[in-house]
Steps between C-alpha positions, in 0.01 A plus 500: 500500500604182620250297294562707173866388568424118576197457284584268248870544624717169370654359775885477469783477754541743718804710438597302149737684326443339140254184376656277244341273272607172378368232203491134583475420154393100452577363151377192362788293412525062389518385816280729653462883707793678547606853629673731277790683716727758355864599574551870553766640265827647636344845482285449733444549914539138560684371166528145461244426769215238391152698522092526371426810236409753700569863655392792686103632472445777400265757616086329477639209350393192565718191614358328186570784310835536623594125447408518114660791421834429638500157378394656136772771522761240655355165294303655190225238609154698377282540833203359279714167482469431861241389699524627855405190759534681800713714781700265746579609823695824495869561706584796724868571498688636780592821292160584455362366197232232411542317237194413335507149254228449257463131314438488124460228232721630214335410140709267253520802293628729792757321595592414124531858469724553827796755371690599866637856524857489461506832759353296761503140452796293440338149458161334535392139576226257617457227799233240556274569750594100576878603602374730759224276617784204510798695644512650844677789475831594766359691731747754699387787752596843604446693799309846547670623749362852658777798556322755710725829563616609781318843515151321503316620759440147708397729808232711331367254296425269822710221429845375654830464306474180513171458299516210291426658146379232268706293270453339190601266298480425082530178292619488214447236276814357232426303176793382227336432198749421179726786585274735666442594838171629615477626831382708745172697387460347208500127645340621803158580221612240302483258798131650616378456106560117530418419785 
């Protein structure tokens, strides 16, 4: 039973509620690379916050599967106009979720075609590669701080009252870029795609 269940099994996180994936779309520009960001419409969970194309998997799909079609039904950029380069390093929130980033080389002719969805984005725009590599971002920090109840059973369990429950902490990462700001996840796999 146990290795019909984990044969071939895809390892995932354990007790994930949802997997998300995002596009790092690259565009070739003049002076070089940059990353195509979008702006999520009012309409949105999130409006007016600077983000990749992406969204939740669906059922057997893959994360490069995932990343196309949302940036398609958010972008109207053709899957067949980008050339996937790779899957950075992924991020596990504290709700739950990962969120999965995949990098892609959008064609000329993709991103010529680029028409955003009015319904979910409000405003799209590009930025070297060379800013991010040039610019240290301002870097703040927030505590995760653990709130055991006080029905836990401490005495049961084995351990005192006074256990010292772990802690953690996350970064996160500010750029301002010509009116935008892009922060925390976003910057955070912007940040590990330069550096």
């Amino acid at each position: 039973m146990l290795r019909r269940r984990y044969g071939g099994h895809e390892p995932g996180l354990l007790g994930a509620r949802h997997s998300y994936a995002v596009l790092c779309p690259l565009v070739e520009q003049p002076d070089g690379l940059h990353l195509l960001f979008e702006v999520r419409s009012a309409g949105v969970s999130q409006g007016g916050e600077v983000c990749f194309p992406g969204g939740r998997m669906e059922p057997g799909e893959s994360v490069e599967d995932c990343a196309l079609r949302e940036t398609w039904e958010e972008l109207s950029i053709p899957p067949e106009t980008v050339t996937l380069l790779g899957t950075p390093d992924f991020i596990c929130n504290q709700k739950g979720f990962l969120l999965r980033p995949v990098l892609g080389l959008v064609s000329a002719r993709g991103f010529a075609g680029l028409r955003p969805s009015p319904a979910e984005v409000a405003e799209v725009f590009t930025v070297p590669l060379s800013f991010f590599q040039a610019t240290e971002p301002e870097r703040h920090q927030y505590a995760l701080l653990p709130r055991v109840p006080e029905s836990f059973p401490y005495e049961s369990v084995g351990i005192p009252r006074t256990y010292p429950w772990a802690r953690g902490q996350v970064e996160v990462p500010v750029w301002h870029y010509q009116g935008h700001v892009i922060w925390g996840m976003t910057a955070r796999i912007a940040a590990d795609i330069i550096k």
